[in-house]
N, C-alpha and C positions, 0 to 999 in steps of 0.2 A: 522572774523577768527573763525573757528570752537573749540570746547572746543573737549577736547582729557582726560579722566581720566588717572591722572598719573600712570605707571608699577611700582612696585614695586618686587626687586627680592630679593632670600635668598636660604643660602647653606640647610636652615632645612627648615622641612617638611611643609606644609603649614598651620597645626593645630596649628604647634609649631611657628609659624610667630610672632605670636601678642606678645609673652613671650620678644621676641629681643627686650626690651622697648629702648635700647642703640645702634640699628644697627649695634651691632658689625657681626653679618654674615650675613649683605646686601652685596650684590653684584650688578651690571648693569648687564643691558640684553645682556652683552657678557661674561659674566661670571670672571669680575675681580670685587676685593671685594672692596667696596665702604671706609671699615676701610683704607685698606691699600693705596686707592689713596689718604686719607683724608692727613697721613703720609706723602707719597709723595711732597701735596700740600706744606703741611706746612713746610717743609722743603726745596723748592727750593724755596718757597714765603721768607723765612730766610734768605736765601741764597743770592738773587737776589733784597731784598727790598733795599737797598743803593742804587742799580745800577740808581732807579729811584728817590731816595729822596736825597742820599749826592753826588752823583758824576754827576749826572744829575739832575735835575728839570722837576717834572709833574704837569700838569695843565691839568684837569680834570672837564667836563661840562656837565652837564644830566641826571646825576644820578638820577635826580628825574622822570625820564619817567623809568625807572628800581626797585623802589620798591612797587609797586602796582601789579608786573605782576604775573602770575601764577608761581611755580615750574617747571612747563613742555610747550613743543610745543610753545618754545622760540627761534627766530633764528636772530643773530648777525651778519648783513652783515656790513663787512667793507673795506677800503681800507690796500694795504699792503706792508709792508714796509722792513721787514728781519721774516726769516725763524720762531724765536721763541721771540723774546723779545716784540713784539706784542702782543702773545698767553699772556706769563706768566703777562705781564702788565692789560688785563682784569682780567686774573682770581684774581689778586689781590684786583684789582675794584670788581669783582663780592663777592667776600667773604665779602671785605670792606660793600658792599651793605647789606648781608647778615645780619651784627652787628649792622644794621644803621646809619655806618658815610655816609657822603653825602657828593659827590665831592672831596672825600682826601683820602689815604689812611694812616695817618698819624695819631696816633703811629699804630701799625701792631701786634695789639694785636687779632683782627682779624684771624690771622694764627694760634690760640691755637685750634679752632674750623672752620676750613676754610669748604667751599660750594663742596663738594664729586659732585653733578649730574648735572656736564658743561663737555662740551665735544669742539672738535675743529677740523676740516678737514685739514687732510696733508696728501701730498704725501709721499706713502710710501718707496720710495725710499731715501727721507729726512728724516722718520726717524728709519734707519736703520744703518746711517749712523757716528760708533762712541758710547760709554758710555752715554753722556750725552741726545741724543736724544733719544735713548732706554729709559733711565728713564723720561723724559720728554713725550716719549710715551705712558707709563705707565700712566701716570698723566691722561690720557682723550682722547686720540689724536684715531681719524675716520681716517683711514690709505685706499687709495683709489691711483687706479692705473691709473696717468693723460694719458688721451687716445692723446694728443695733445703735450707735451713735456718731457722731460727726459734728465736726464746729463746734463741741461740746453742749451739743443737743441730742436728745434722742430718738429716734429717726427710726425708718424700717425700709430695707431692699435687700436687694440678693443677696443672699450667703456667697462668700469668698470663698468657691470651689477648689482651689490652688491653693489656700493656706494650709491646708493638712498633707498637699504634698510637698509646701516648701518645707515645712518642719519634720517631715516623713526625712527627705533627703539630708536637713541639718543632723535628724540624730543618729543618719548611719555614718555622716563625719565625725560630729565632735557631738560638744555639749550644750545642752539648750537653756535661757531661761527664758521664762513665760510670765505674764502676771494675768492669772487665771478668772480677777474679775474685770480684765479688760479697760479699769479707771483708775483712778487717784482716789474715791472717792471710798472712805471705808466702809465696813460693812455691806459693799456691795455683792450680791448675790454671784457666784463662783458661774461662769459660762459653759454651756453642758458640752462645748465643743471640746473641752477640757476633760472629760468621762469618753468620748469616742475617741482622742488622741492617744489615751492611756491605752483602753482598748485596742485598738487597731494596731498600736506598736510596740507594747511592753515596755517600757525604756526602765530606767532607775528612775524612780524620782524620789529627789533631795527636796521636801518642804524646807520654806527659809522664811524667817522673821523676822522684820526690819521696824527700828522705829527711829523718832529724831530727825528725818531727813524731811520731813513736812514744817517740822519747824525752824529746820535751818537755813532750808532752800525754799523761792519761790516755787510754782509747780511746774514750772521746764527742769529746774533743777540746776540753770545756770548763775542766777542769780541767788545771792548772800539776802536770807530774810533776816538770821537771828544767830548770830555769832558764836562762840565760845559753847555749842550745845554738844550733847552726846550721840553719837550715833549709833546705833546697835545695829549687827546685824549676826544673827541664829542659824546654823548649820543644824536640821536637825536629822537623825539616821533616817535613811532610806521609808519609805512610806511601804503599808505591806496594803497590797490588794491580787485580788486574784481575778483570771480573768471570766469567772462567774459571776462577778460583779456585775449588778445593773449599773446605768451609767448613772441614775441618782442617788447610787450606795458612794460610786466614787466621786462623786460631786461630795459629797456629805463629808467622806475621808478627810478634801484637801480640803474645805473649808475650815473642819478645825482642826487639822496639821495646820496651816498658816493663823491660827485664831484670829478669825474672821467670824465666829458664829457671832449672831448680833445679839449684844446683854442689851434687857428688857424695856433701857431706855430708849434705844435703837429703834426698838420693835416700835414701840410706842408712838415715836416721831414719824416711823411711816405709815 
């Protein structure tokens, strides 16, 4: 994987940069301020830390293939399960990571200084949709126009030209997750936009495996389906591909790095 020096951005001048010893006027390279997502974080991380510690149960494995890695040109392929309580369940890990607890995120002191440059790809039709997802878009969210479904039908129109430079520019900040089949829906086939994204920028990519949160959460991920359940979620070492890869060798990769390949009864049904 190629090395990428991190961007750094800010509302003042650029002589006057190094003065910001405290980031208070960092911003990302889309121009929202890094203070106020910290805010954010730490506040729906508040909010939302029970959902996975007393009314649920998470069980958390890999963390240690995660603190070694750089700040930047980090990219989190995983499987997916509802709309956001996946999203907010890493970044709690990822902040977790950030203060050095390993595998827990328990107690969630964490959240006084949570991790500002993680980002995460949604459709933006999701989150547009409602108070809570505007603020949750605020948080980090790579808001991209799926050329392939909509209304949760599936549909056909232009390719989202701009989603590979939004994510281009996220992973020379920080860190990305992505969920490479683009649904909730399992075993759904890996989007090859995800073999040209590899290609074009090298990043790390962290495969991650998640389960449980389909059955605990409706599929916004805001609402309590099935209570007292387990949540998993799998840190697995860095995925190795090279950039001689065709992009349906590295489609194939992250399909079963996430085990997603579809067993036979899968097959069958479609």
């Amino acid at each position: 994987m190629k090395y990428i020096k991190p961007t750094k951005f800010s509302y003042l001048p650029k002589f006057l940069m190094p003065l910001d010893l405290l980031g208070l006027f960092e911003c990302d390279p889309f121009g929202s301020s890094l203070l106020i997502r910290r805010i954010l974080i730490g506040i729906v991380g508040w909010l939302t830390y029970a959902r996975y510690t007393v009314v649920n149960r998470i069980e958390i494995e890999g963390t240690e293939n995660l603190e070694n890695l750089p700040i930047n040109n980090v990219l989190f392929l995983s499987n997916h399960q509802t709309y956001f309580a996946d999203v907010i369940a890493f970044f709690q890990i990822f902040c977790a990571v950030k203060w050095g607890f390993q595998n827990t995120i328990v107690p969630p002191v964490y959240l006084l200084g949570p991790r500002a440059r993680q980002y995460y790809v949604a459709a933006s039709e999701t989150m547009k949709k409602g108070f809570v997802p505007r603020v949750l878009s605020a948080a980090g969210a790579l808001t991209i126009e799926r050329s392939w479904r909509a209304e949760g039908r599936e549909v056909q129109r232009a390719v989202d030209n701009t989603a590979n430079d939004k994510i281009a520019k996220a992973l020379a900040h920080g860190w990305v997750v992505s969920f490479p089949q683009g649904t909730t829906t399992p075993y759904a086939p890996i989007r090859k936009g995800t073999g040209h994204l590899l290609k074009n920028n090298e990043p790390i990519v962290i495969p991650v495996v998640i389960n449980g949160f389909r059955r605990a959460f409706d599929k916004k991920g805001l609402r309590f389906k099935k209570r007292n359940t387990l949540l998993t979620v799998q840190f697995k070492a860095p995925l190795h591909y090279s950039p001689d890869d065709t992009v349906d060798d590295i489609v194939a990769k992250v399909r079963h790095a996430i085990e997603q390949d579809a067993p036979e009864w899968a097959q069958e049904k479609s």
